[in-house]
C-alpha positions as CSV (number, residue, x, y, z in Angstrom):
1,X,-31.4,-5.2,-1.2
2,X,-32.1,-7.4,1.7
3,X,-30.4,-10.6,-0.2
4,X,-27.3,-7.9,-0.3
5,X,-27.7,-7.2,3.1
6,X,-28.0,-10.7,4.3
7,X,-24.6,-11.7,2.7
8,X,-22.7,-8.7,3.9
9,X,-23.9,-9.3,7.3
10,X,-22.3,-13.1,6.7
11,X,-19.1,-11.9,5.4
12,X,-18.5,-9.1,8.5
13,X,-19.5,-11.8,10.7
14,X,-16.9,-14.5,9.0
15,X,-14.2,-11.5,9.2
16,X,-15.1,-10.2,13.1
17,X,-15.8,-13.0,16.2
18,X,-18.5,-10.8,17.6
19,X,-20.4,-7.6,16.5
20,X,-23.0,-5.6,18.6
21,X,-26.7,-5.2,16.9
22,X,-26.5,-1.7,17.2
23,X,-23.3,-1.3,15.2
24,X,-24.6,-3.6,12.4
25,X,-27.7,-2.1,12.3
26,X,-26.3,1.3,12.3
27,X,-23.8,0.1,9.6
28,X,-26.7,-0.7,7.7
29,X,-29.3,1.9,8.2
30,X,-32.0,-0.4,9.4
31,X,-33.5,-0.7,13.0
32,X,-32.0,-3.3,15.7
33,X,-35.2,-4.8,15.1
34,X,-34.7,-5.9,11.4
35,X,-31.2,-6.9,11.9
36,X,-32.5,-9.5,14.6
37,X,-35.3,-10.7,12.0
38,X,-32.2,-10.9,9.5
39,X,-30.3,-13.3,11.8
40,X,-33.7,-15.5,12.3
41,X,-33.5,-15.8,8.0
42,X,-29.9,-16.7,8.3
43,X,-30.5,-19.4,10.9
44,X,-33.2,-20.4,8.8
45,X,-31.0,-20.6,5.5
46,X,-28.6,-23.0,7.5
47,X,-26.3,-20.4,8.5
48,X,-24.9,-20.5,12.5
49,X,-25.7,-16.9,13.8
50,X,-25.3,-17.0,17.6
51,X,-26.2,-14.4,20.6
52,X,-23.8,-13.6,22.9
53,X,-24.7,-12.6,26.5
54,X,-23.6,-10.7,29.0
55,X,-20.6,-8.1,29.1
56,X,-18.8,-7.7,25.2
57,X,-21.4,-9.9,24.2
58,X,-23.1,-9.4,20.7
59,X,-23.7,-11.5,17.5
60,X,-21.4,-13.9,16.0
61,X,-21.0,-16.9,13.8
62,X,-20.6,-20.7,15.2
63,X,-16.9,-21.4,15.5
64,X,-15.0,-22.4,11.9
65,X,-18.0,-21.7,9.7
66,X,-16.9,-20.8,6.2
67,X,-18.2,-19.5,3.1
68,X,-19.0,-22.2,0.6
69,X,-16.4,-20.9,-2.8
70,X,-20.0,-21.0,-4.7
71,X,-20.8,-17.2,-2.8
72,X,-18.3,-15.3,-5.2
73,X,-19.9,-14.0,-8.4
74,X,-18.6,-14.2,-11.7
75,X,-17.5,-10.3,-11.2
76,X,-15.8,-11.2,-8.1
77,X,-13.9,-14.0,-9.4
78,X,-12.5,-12.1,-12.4
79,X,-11.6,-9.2,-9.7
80,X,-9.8,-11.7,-7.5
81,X,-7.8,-13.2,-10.4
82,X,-7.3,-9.5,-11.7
83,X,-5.6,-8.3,-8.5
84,X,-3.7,-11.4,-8.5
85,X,-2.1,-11.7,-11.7
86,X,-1.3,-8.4,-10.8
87,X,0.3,-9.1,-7.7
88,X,2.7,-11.7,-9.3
89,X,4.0,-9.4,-12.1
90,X,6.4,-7.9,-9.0
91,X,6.3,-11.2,-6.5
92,X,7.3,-14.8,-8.5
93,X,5.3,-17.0,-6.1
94,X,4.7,-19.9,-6.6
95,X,1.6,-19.5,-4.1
96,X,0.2,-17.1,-6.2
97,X,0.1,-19.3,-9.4
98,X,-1.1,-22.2,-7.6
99,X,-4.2,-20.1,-6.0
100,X,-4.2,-18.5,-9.8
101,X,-5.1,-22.1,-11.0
102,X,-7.9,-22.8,-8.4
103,X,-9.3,-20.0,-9.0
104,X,-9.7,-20.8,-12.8
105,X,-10.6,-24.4,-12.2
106,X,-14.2,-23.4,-10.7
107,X,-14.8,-21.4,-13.5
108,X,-17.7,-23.8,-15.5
109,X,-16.2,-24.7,-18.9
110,X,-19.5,-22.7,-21.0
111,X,-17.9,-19.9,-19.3
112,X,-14.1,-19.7,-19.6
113,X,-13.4,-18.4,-22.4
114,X,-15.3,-15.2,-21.7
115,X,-13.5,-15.5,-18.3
116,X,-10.4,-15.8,-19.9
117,X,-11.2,-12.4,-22.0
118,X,-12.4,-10.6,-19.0
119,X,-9.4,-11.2,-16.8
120,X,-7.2,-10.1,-19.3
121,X,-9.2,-6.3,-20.2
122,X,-7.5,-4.5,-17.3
123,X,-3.6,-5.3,-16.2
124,X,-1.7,-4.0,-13.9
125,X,2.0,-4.6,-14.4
126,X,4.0,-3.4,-11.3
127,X,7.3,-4.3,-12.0
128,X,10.2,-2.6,-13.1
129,X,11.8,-2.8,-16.5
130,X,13.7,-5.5,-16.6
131,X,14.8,-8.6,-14.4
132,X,16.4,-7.9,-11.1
133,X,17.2,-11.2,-9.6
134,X,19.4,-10.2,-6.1
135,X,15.5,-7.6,-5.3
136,X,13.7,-11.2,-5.7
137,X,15.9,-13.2,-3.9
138,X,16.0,-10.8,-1.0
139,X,12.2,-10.3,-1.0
140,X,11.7,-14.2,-0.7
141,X,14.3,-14.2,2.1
142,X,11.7,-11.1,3.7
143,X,8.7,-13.3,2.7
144,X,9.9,-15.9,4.4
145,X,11.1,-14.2,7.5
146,X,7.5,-12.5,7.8
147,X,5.6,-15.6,7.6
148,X,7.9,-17.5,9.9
149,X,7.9,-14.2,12.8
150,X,11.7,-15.0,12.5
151,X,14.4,-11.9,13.3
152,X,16.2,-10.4,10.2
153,X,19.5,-8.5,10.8
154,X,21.1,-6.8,7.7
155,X,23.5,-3.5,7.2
156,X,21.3,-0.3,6.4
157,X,22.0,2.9,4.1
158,X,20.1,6.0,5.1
159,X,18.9,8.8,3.2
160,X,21.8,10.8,5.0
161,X,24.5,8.0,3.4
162,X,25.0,6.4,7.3
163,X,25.5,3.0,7.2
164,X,24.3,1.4,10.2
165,X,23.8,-2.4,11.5
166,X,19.6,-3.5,12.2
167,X,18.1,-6.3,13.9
168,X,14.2,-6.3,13.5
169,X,11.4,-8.3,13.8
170,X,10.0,-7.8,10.3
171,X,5.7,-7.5,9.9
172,X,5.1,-6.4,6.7
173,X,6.3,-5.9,3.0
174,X,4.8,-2.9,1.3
175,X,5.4,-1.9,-2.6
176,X,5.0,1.5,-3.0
177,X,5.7,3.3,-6.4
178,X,7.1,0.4,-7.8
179,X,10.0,0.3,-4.8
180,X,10.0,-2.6,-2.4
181,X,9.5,-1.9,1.5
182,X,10.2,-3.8,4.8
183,X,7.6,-2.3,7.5
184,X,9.1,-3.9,10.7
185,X,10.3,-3.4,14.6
186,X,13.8,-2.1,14.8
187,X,15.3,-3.6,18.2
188,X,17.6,-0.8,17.8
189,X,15.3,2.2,17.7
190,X,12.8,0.4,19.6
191,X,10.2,2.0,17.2
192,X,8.7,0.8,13.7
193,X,10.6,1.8,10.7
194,X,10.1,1.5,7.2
195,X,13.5,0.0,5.7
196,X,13.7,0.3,1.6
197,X,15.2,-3.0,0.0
198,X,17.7,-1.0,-2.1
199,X,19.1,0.1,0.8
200,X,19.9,-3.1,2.8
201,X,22.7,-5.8,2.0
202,X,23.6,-8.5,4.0
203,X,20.4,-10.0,4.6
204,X,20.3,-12.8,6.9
205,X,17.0,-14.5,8.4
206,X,18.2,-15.7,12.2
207,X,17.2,-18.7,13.7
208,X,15.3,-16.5,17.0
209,X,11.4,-16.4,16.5
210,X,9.9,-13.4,17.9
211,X,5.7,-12.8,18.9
212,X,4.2,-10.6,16.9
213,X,3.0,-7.4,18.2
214,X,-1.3,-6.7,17.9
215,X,-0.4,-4.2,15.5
216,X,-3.4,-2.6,13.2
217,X,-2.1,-2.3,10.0
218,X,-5.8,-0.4,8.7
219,X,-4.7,3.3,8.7
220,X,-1.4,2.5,6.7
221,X,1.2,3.6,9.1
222,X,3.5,4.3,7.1
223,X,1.5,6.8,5.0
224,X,1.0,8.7,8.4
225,X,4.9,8.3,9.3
226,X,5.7,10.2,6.0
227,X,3.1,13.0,6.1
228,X,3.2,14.3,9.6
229,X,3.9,17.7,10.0
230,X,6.9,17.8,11.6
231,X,8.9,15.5,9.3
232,X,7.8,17.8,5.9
233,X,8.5,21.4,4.6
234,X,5.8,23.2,2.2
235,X,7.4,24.1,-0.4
236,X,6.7,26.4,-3.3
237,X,7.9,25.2,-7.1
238,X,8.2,27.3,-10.3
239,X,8.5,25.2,-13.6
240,X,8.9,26.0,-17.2
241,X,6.5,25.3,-19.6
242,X,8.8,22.6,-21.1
243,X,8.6,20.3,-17.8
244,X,5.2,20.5,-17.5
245,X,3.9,17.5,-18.4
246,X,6.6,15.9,-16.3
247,X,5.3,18.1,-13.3
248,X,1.6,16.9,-14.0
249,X,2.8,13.4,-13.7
250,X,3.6,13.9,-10.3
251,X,1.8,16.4,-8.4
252,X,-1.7,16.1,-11.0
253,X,-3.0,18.5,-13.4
254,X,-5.2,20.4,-10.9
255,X,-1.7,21.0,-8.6
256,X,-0.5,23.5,-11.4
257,X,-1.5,27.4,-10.8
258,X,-0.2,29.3,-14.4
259,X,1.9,32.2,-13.4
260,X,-0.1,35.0,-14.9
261,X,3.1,36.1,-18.4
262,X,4.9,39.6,-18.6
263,X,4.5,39.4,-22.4
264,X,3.1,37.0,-25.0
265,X,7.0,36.1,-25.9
266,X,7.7,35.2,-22.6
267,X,7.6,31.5,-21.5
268,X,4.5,29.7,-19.4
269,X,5.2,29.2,-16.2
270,X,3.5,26.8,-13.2
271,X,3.6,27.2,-10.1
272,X,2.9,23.8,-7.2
273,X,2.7,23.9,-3.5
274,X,3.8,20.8,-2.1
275,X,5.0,18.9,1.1
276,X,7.7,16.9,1.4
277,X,10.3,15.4,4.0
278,X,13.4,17.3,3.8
279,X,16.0,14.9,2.8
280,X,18.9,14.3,0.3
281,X,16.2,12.5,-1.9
282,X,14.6,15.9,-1.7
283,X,17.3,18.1,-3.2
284,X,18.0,15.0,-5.7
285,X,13.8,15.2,-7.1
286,X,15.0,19.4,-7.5
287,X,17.6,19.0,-9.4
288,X,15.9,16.5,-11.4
289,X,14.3,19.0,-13.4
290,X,17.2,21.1,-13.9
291,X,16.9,24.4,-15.2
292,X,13.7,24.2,-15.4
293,X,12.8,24.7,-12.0
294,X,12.8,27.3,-9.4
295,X,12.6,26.8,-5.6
296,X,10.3,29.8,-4.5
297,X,10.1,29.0,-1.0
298,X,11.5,28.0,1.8
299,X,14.7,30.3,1.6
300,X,16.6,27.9,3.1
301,X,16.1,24.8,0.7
302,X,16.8,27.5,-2.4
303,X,19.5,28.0,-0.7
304,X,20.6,24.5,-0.5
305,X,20.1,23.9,-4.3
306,X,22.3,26.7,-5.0
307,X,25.2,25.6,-3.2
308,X,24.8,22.4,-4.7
309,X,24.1,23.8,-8.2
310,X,27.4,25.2,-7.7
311,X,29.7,22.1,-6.0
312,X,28.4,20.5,-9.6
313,X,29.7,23.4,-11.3
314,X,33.4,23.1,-9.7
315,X,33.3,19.6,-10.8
316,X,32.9,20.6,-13.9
């Protein structure tokens, strides 16, 4: 336990310039005491651990002190080359393979092939069926915009169908449920935004640098964008028994409440409770299902789907 201890203390100090004795030693459940007897062992061990005086002061490690590659166990390895190959099944990066290769290469020959077997028991394959060349193209562009703090400037489609011309200062790319995001500044909104790939054409990386914001990316902002209250509506779903296992994919088993039947004749039905942002995407994931769901509540969005439901009739 205190080995484990010891080398966590090493890896927050490598990640953070300077951490008080009380927070470390609350982190860890131990007194102040043992966590300044920890940092005599690690000066001991050869490991720079200094005390800062004074006002913000605290422990921390001599400047550019680095982990020797020798500290990551076989486990970590093959969870490091795990979330990798898994990465590059939805980024083509060259980076990526190279890093893939190092991280092979320290593997001792006795042990490789059981490596090789280990790495290759779990996979996680993120991209979408099928090539899609103009998405990869325009996600290097956004790579390369984002690692160069360079301005991007493309033409933007809404959920509401507006078409719109954005400049930004680009921060991150996210990939969420197998669609492609640009997390980034809009100079037009003055506010981050989270921009969807499909949705922009045009791409062009500008020539103007911009300096990066001290943006903490920790509590997934855009997560917290798409859940607060004021930007979803509860809504209350009925499905057939026929969709079910369509409606488990997406809201889990546990979501469904069974509607309690008139008669042994009649169908199963399920019943969810959900939040959502009201959008067009919205009334599209409804009539996704189509007869097979019912919009309890709110009486306005049943509305909605009924005065669609019947604009598709007209057509028709």
């Amino acid at each position: 336990m205190k080995l484990d201890r010891l080398l966590a203390i090493v890896i927050l100090l490598i990640n953070r310039r300077i951490i008080q004795a009380k927070e470390l030693a609350d982190h860890f459940e131990v007194s102040v005491r043992t966590i300044y007897r920890d940092m005599d062992v690690l000066n001991q061990a050869g490991i720079p651990v200094i005390s800062y005086q004074g006002a913000g002061g605290g422990i921390g490690l001599s400047e550019g002190y680095r982990l020797d590659r020798n500290v990551l166990t076989n486990n970590e390895m093959v969870a490091i080359v795990t979330a990798l190959q898994s990465v590059s099944t939805t980024h083509d990066s060259p980076d990526i393979k190279q890093l893939l290769e190092k991280m092979q290469s320290v593997v001792p020959a006795a042990e490789s092939e059981q490596f090789q077997i280990r790495t290759q028991q779990f996979i996680v394959d993120l991209s979408p069926w099928g090539r899609q060349s103009h998405m990869e193209d325009k996600l290097a562009h956004l790579k390369k915009a984002v690692e160069e703090a360079r301005e991007v400037i493309f033409t933007y489609c809404n959920a509401q169908g507006e078409v719109t011309q954005r400049r930004v200062e680009p921060y991150t790319l996210v990939l969420k449920q197998q669609t492609w995001y640009l997390y980034a500044n809009c100079l037009e909104r003055k506010q981050f935004r989270l921009f969807k790939l499909f949705r922009m054409r045009d791409v062009e990386v500008q020539l103007s640098y911009f300096v990066r914001q001290n943006i903490s990316l920790d509590q997934i902002p855009w997560n917290q964008q798409w859940t607060t209250a004021e930007k979803t509506t509860s809504l209350r779903l009925r499905f057939n028994q026929s969709v079910k296992h369509l409606a488990e994919e997406w809201f889990g088993v546990e979501a469904l409440i069974a509607e309690p039947q008139e008669s042994e004749s009649t169908e199963e039905k399920y019943v969810v409770v959900v939040d959502f942002p009201e959008d067009r995407w919205l009334y599209g994931f409804i009539l996704s299902f189509g007869q097979d769901v019912e919009v309890l509540e709110p009486e306005h969005i049943r509305s909605k789907i009924k005065g669609i439901a019947r604009n598709i009739e007209q057509i028709y």
